[in-house]
N, CA and C atoms as an extended XYZ file, in Angstrom:
234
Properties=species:S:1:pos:R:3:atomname:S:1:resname:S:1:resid:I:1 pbc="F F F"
N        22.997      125.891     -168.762 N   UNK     1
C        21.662      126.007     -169.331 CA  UNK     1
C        20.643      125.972     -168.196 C   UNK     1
N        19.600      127.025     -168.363 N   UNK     2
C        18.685      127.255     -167.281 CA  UNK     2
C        17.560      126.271     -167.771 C   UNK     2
N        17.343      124.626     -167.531 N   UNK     3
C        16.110      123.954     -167.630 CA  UNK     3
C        15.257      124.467     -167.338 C   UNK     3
N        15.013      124.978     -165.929 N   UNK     4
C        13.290      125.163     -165.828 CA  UNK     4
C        13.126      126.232     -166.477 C   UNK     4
N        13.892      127.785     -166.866 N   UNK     5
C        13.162      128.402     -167.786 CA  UNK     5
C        12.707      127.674     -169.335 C   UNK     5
N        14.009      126.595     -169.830 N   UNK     6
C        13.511      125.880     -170.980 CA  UNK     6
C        12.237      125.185     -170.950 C   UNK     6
N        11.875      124.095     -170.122 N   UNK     7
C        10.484      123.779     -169.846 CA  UNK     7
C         9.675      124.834     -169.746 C   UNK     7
N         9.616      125.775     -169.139 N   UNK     8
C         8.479      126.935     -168.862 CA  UNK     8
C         8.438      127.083     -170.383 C   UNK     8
N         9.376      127.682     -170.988 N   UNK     9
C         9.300      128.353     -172.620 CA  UNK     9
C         8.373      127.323     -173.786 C   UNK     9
N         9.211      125.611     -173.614 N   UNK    10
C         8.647      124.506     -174.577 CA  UNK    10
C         7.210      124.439     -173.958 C   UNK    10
N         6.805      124.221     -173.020 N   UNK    11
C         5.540      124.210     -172.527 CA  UNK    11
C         4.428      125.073     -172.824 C   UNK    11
N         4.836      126.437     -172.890 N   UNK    12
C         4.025      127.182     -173.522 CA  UNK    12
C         3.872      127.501     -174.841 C   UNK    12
N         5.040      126.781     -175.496 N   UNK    13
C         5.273      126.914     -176.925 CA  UNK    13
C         4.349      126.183     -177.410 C   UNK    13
N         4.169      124.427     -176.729 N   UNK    14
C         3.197      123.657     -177.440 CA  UNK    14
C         1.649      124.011     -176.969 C   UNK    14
N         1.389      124.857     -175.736 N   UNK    15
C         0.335      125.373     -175.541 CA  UNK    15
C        -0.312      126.257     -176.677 C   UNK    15
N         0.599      126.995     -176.763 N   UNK    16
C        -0.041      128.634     -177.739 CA  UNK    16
C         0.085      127.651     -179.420 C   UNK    16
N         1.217      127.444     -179.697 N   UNK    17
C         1.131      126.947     -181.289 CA  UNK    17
C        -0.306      125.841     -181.581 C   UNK    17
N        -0.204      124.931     -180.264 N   UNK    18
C        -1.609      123.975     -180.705 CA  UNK    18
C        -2.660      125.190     -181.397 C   UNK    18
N        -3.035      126.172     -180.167 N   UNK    19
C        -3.578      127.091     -180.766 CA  UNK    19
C        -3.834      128.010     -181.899 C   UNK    19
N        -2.551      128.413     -182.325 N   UNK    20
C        -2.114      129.262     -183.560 CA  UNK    20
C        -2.748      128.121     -184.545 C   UNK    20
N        -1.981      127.254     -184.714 N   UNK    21
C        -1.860      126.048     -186.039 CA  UNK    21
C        -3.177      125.877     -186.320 C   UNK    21
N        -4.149      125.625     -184.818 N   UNK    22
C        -5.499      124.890     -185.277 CA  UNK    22
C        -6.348      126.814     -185.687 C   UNK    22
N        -6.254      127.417     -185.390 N   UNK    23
C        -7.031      128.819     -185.770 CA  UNK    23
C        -6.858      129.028     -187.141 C   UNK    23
N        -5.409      128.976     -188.016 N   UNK    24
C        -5.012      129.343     -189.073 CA  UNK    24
C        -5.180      127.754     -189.662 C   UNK    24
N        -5.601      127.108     -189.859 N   UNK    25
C        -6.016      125.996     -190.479 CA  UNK    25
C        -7.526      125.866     -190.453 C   UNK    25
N        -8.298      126.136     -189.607 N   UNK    26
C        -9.875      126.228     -189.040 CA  UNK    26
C       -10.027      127.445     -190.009 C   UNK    26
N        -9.461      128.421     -190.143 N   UNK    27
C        -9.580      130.274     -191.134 CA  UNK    27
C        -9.334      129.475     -192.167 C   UNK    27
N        -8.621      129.001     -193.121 N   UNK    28
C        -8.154      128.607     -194.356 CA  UNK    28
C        -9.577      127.882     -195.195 C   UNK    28
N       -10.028      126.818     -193.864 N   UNK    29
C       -11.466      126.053     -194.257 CA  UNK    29
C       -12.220      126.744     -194.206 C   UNK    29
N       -12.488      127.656     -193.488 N   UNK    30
C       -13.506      128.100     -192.850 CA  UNK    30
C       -13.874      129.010     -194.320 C   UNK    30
N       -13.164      130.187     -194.624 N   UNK    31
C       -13.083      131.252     -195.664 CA  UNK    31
C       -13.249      130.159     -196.720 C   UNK    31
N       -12.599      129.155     -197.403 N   UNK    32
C       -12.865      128.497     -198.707 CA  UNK    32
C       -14.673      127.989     -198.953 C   UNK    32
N       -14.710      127.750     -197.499 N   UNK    33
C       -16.437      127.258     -197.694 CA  UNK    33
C       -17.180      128.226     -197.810 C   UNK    33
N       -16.819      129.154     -197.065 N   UNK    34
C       -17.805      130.228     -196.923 CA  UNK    34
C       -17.978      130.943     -198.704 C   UNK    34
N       -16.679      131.509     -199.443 N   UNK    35
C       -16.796      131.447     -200.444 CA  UNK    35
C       -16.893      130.751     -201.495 C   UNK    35
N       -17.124      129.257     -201.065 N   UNK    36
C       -16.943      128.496     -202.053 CA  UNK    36
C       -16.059      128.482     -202.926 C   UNK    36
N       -14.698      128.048     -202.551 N   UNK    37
C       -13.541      128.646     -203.289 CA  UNK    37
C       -12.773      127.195     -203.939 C   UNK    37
N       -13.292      126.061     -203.244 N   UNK    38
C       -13.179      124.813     -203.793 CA  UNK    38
C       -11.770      124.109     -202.503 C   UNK    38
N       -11.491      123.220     -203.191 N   UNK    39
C       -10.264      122.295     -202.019 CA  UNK    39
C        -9.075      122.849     -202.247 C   UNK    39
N        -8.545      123.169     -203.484 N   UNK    40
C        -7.320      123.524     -203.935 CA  UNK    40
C        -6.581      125.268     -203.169 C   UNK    40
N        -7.633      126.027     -203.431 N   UNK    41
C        -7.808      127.542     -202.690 CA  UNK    41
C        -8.189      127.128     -201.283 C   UNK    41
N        -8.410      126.150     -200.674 N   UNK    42
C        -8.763      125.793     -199.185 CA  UNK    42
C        -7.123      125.721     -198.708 C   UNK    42
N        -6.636      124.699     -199.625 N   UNK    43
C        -5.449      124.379     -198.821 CA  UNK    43
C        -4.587      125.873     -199.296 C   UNK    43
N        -4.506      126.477     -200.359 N   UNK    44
C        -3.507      127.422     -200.575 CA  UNK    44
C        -3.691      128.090     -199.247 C   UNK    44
N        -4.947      128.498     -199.147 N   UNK    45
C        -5.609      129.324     -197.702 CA  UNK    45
C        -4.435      128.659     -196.132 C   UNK    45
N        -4.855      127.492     -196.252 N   UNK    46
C        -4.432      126.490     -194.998 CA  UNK    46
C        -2.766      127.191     -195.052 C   UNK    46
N        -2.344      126.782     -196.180 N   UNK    47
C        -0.750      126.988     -195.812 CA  UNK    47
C        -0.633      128.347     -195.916 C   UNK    47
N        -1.015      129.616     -196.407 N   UNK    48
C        -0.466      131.073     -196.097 CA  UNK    48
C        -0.721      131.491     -195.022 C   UNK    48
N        -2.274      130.943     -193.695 N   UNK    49
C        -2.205      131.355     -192.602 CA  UNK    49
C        -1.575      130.537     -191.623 C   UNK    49
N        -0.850      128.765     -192.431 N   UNK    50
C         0.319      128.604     -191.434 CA  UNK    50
C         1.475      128.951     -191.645 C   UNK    50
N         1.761      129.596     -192.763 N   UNK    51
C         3.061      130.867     -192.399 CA  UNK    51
C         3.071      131.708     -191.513 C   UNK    51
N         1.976      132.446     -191.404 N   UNK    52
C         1.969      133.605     -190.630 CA  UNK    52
C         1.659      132.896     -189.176 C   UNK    52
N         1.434      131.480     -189.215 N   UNK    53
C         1.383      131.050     -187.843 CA  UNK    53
C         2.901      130.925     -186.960 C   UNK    53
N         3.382      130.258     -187.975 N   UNK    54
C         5.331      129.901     -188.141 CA  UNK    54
C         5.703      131.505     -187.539 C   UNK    54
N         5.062      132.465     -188.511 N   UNK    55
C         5.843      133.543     -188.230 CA  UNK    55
C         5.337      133.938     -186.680 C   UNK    55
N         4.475      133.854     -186.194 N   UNK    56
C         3.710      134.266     -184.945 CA  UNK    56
C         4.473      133.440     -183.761 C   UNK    56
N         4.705      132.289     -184.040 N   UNK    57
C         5.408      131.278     -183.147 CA  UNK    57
C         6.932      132.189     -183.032 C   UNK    57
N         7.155      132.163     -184.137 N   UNK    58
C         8.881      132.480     -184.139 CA  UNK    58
C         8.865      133.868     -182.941 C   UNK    58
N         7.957      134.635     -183.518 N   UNK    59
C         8.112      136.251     -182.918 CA  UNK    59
C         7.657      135.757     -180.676 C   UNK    59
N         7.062      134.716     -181.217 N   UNK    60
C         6.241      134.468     -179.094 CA  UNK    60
C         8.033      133.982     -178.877 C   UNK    60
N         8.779      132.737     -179.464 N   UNK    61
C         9.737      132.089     -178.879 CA  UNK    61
C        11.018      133.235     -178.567 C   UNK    61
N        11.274      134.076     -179.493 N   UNK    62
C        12.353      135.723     -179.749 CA  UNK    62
C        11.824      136.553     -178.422 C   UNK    62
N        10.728      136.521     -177.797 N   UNK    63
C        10.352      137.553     -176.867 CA  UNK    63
C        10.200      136.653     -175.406 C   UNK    63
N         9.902      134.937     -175.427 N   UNK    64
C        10.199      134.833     -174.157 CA  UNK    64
C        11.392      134.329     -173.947 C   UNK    64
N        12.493      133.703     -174.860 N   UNK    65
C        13.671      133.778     -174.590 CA  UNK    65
C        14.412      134.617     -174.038 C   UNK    65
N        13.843      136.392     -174.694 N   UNK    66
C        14.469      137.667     -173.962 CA  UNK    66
C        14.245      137.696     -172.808 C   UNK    66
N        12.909      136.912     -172.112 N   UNK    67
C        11.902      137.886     -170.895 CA  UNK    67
C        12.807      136.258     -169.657 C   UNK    67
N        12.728      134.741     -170.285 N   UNK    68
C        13.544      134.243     -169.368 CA  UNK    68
C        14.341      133.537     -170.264 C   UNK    68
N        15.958      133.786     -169.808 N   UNK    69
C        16.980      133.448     -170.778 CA  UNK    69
C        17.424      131.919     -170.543 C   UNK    69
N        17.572      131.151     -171.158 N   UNK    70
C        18.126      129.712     -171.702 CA  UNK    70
C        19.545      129.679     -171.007 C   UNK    70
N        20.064      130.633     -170.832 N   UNK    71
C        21.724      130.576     -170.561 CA  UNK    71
C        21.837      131.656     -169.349 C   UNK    71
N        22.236      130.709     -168.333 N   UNK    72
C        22.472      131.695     -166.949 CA  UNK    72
C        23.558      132.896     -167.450 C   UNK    72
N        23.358      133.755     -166.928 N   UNK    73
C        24.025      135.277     -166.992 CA  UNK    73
C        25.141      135.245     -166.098 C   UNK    73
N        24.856      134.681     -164.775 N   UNK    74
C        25.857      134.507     -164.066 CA  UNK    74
C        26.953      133.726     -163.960 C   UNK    74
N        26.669      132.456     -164.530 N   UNK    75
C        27.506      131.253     -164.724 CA  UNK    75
C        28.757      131.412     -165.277 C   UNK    75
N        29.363      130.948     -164.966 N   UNK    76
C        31.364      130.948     -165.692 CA  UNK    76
C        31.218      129.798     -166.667 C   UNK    76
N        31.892      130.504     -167.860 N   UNK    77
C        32.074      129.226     -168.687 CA  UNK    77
C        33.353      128.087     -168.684 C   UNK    77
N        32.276      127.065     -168.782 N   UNK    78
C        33.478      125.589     -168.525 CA  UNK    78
C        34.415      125.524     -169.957 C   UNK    78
């Protein structure tokens, strides 16, 4: 197992998701007030743009796993 690409990958994972999570939770409030849509349609809001956050995370972790791999290429298995 290649650690420092794993640190590089978790590191930026909790970088960008802090991000994702708080944008698509900040949109959920943000849109319910603006339309006055009440608390209940706030949170429905909150959790469908943290799906698509989940899904956004999943698709960043699938593309830098490809770009630096977790498992040396070269290594012989024990």
């Amino acid at each position: 197992m290649n650690t420092r690409n794993l640190v590089t990958i978790l590191s930026m994972m909790v970088l960008v998701g802090t991000e994702v999570f708080a944008v698509a939770i900040a949109a959920g409030w943000a849109l319910a007030g603006l339309f006055d849509l009440g608390d209940t349609i706030g949170h429905v809001l909150m959790v469908i743009f943290s799906l698509f956050a989940a899904w956004v995370m999943r698709q960043l972790w699938l593309r830098a796993t490809s770009i630096e791999p977790l498992r040396d290429r070269t290594s012989s298995s024990r």
